[in-house]
C-alpha positions as CSV (number, residue, x, y, z in Angstrom):
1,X,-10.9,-16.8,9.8
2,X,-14.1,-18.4,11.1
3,X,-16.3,-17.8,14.5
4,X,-15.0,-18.3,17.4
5,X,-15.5,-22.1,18.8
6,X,-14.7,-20.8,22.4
7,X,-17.7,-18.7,22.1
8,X,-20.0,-21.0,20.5
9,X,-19.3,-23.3,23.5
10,X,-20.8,-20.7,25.7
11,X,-23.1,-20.0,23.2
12,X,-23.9,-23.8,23.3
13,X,-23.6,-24.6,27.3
14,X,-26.4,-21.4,27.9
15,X,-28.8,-23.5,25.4
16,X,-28.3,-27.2,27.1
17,X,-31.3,-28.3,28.3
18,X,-33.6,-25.2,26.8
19,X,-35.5,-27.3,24.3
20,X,-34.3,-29.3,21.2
21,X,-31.2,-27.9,19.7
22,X,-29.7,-27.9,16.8
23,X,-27.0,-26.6,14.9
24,X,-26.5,-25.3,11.3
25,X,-23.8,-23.4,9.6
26,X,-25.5,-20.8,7.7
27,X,-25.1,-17.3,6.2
28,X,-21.1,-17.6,7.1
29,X,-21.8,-18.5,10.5
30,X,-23.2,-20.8,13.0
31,X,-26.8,-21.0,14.2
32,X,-28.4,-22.9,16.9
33,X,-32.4,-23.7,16.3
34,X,-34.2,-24.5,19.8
35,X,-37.3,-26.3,18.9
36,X,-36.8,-26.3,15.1
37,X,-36.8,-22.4,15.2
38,X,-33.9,-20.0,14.9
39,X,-32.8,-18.8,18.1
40,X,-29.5,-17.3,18.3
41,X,-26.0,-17.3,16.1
42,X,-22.5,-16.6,15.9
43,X,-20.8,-15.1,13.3
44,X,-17.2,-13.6,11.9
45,X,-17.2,-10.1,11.2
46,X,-14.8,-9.7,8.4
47,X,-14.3,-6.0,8.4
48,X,-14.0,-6.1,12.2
49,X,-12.5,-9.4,12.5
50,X,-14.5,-9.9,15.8
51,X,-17.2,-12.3,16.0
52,X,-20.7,-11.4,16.7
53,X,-24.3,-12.3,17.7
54,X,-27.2,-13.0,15.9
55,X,-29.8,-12.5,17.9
56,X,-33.8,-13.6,17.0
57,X,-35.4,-11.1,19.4
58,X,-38.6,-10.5,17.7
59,X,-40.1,-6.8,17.3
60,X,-42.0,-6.4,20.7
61,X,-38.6,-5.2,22.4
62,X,-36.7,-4.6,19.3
63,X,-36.7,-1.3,19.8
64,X,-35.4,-1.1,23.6
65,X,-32.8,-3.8,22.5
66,X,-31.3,-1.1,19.9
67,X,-30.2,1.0,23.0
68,X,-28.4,-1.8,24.8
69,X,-24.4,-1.7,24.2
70,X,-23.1,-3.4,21.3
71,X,-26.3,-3.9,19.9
72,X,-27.5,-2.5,16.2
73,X,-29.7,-3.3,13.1
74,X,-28.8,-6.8,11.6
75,X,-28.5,-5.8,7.9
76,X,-27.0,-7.9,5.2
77,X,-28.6,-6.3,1.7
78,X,-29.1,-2.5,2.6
79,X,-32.1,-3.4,4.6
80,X,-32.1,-3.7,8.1
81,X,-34.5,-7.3,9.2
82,X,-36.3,-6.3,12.0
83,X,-36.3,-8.7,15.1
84,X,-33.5,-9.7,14.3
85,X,-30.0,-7.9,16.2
86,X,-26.7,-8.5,15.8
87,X,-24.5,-7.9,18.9
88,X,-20.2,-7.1,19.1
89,X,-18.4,-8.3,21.5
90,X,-18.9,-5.3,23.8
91,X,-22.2,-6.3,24.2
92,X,-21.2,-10.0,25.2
93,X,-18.0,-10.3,26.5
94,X,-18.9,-11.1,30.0
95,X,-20.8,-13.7,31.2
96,X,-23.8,-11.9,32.6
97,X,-23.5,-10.0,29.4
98,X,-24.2,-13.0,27.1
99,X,-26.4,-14.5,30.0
100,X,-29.1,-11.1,28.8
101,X,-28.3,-12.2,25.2
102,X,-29.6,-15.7,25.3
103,X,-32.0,-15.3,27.6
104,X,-33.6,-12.5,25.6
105,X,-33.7,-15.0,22.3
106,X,-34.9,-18.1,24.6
107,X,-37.7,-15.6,25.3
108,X,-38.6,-15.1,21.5
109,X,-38.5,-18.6,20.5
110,X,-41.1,-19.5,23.4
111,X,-43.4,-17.3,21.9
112,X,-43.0,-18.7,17.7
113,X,-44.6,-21.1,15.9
114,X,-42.5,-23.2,14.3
Protein backbone atom coordinates (compact mmCIF):
# COMPACT_ATOMS: atom_id res chain seq x y z
CA UNK A 1 0.00 0.00 0.00
CA UNK A 2 1.31 3.53 -0.68
CA UNK A 3 0.84 7.12 1.23
CA UNK A 4 -2.11 8.36 1.61
CA UNK A 5 -3.17 10.81 -1.46
CA UNK A 6 -5.93 12.36 0.83
CA UNK A 7 -3.21 13.46 3.04
CA UNK A 8 -0.82 14.66 0.67
CA UNK A 9 -3.56 16.99 -0.62
CA UNK A 10 -3.54 18.57 2.77
CA UNK A 11 -0.16 18.18 2.84
CA UNK A 12 -0.11 20.00 -0.50
CA UNK A 13 -3.04 22.78 0.01
CA UNK A 14 -1.02 24.03 3.48
CA UNK A 15 2.19 24.58 1.05
CA UNK A 16 0.24 26.56 -1.93
CA UNK A 17 1.48 29.76 -2.20
CA UNK A 18 4.57 29.21 0.47
CA UNK A 19 7.38 29.44 -2.02
CA UNK A 20 8.26 27.21 -5.07
CA UNK A 21 7.17 23.70 -4.67
CA UNK A 22 7.96 20.74 -5.80
CA UNK A 23 7.38 17.23 -5.51
CA UNK A 24 9.55 14.08 -5.46
CA UNK A 25 8.87 10.56 -4.62
CA UNK A 26 11.72 9.47 -2.54
CA UNK A 27 12.86 7.13 0.15
CA UNK A 28 9.28 5.20 -0.36
CA UNK A 29 7.47 8.21 0.00
CA UNK A 30 6.53 11.59 -1.11
CA UNK A 31 8.43 14.83 -0.46
CA UNK A 32 7.59 18.29 -1.17
CA UNK A 33 10.77 20.82 -1.63
CA UNK A 34 9.75 24.61 -1.09
CA UNK A 35 12.37 26.63 -2.63
CA UNK A 36 14.51 23.74 -3.91
CA UNK A 37 14.97 22.55 -0.18
CA UNK A 38 13.27 19.67 1.53
CA UNK A 39 10.57 20.77 3.56
CA UNK A 40 8.19 18.23 4.60
CA UNK A 41 7.02 14.46 3.48
CA UNK A 42 4.68 11.71 3.63
CA UNK A 43 5.28 8.37 3.99
CA UNK A 44 3.73 4.60 4.46
CA UNK A 45 4.66 2.96 7.53
CA UNK A 46 4.70 -0.66 6.73
CA UNK A 47 4.80 -2.21 10.10
CA UNK A 48 2.11 0.16 11.19
CA UNK A 49 0.37 0.46 8.04
CA UNK A 50 -0.40 4.18 8.87
CA UNK A 51 1.21 6.88 7.06
CA UNK A 52 3.42 9.45 8.53
CA UNK A 53 5.32 12.72 8.47
CA UNK A 54 8.57 13.69 7.62
CA UNK A 55 9.27 16.61 9.02
CA UNK A 56 12.71 18.94 8.18
CA UNK A 57 12.59 20.82 11.57
CA UNK A 58 16.18 21.54 11.99
CA UNK A 59 17.99 21.12 15.51
CA UNK A 60 17.23 24.46 17.24
CA UNK A 61 13.77 23.02 18.49
CA UNK A 62 14.52 19.48 17.78
CA UNK A 63 14.52 18.77 21.04
CA UNK A 64 11.10 20.44 22.27
CA UNK A 65 9.56 18.89 19.11
CA UNK A 66 10.50 15.24 20.58
CA UNK A 67 7.91 15.91 23.40
CA UNK A 68 5.04 16.80 21.17
CA UNK A 69 2.45 13.80 20.50
CA UNK A 70 3.23 11.56 17.84
CA UNK A 71 6.42 12.84 17.28
CA UNK A 72 9.95 10.69 17.55
CA UNK A 73 13.49 10.23 16.13
CA UNK A 74 13.44 9.77 12.21
CA UNK A 75 15.73 6.75 11.93
CA UNK A 76 16.16 4.61 8.86
CA UNK A 77 19.87 2.75 9.46
CA UNK A 78 20.10 2.45 13.34
CA UNK A 79 20.86 6.15 13.55
CA UNK A 80 18.52 8.61 14.43
CA UNK A 81 19.13 12.13 11.70
CA UNK A 82 18.74 14.84 13.73
CA UNK A 83 16.43 17.68 12.51
CA UNK A 84 14.71 15.70 10.94
CA UNK A 85 11.11 14.03 12.78
CA UNK A 86 8.91 11.78 11.75
CA UNK A 87 5.28 12.26 13.02
CA UNK A 88 2.02 9.28 13.27
CA UNK A 89 -1.02 10.14 12.72
CA UNK A 90 -1.83 11.07 16.33
CA UNK A 91 0.29 13.85 15.91
CA UNK A 92 -1.59 15.08 12.62
CA UNK A 93 -4.84 13.94 12.46
CA UNK A 94 -6.61 17.16 12.92
CA UNK A 95 -6.33 20.09 11.06
CA UNK A 96 -4.76 22.43 13.65
CA UNK A 97 -2.64 19.42 14.33
CA UNK A 98 -0.98 19.31 10.89
CA UNK A 99 -1.45 23.16 10.65
CA UNK A 100 1.75 23.01 13.79
CA UNK A 101 3.42 20.41 11.52
CA UNK A 102 3.86 22.49 8.40
CA UNK A 103 4.14 25.56 9.84
CA UNK A 104 7.03 24.33 12.00
CA UNK A 105 8.93 22.99 8.64
CA UNK A 106 7.93 26.32 6.66
CA UNK A 107 9.85 27.84 9.54
CA UNK A 108 13.09 25.69 8.92
CA UNK A 109 13.26 26.03 5.23
CA UNK A 110 13.14 30.01 5.67
CA UNK A 111 16.13 29.80 7.59
CA UNK A 112 18.42 27.15 4.85
CA UNK A 113 20.45 27.71 2.19
CA UNK A 114 19.73 25.94 -0.56
Amino acid sequence: MAYSEYLVDRVRLRLKGKGELEEKKMMGGLIFMVNGKMCIGIMFNKKSKEDKLMVRVGQLNYEELLNKPGSKPMDFTGKPLRGFLFVGPDGFDTEDDLDFWVNKALEFNQLINA
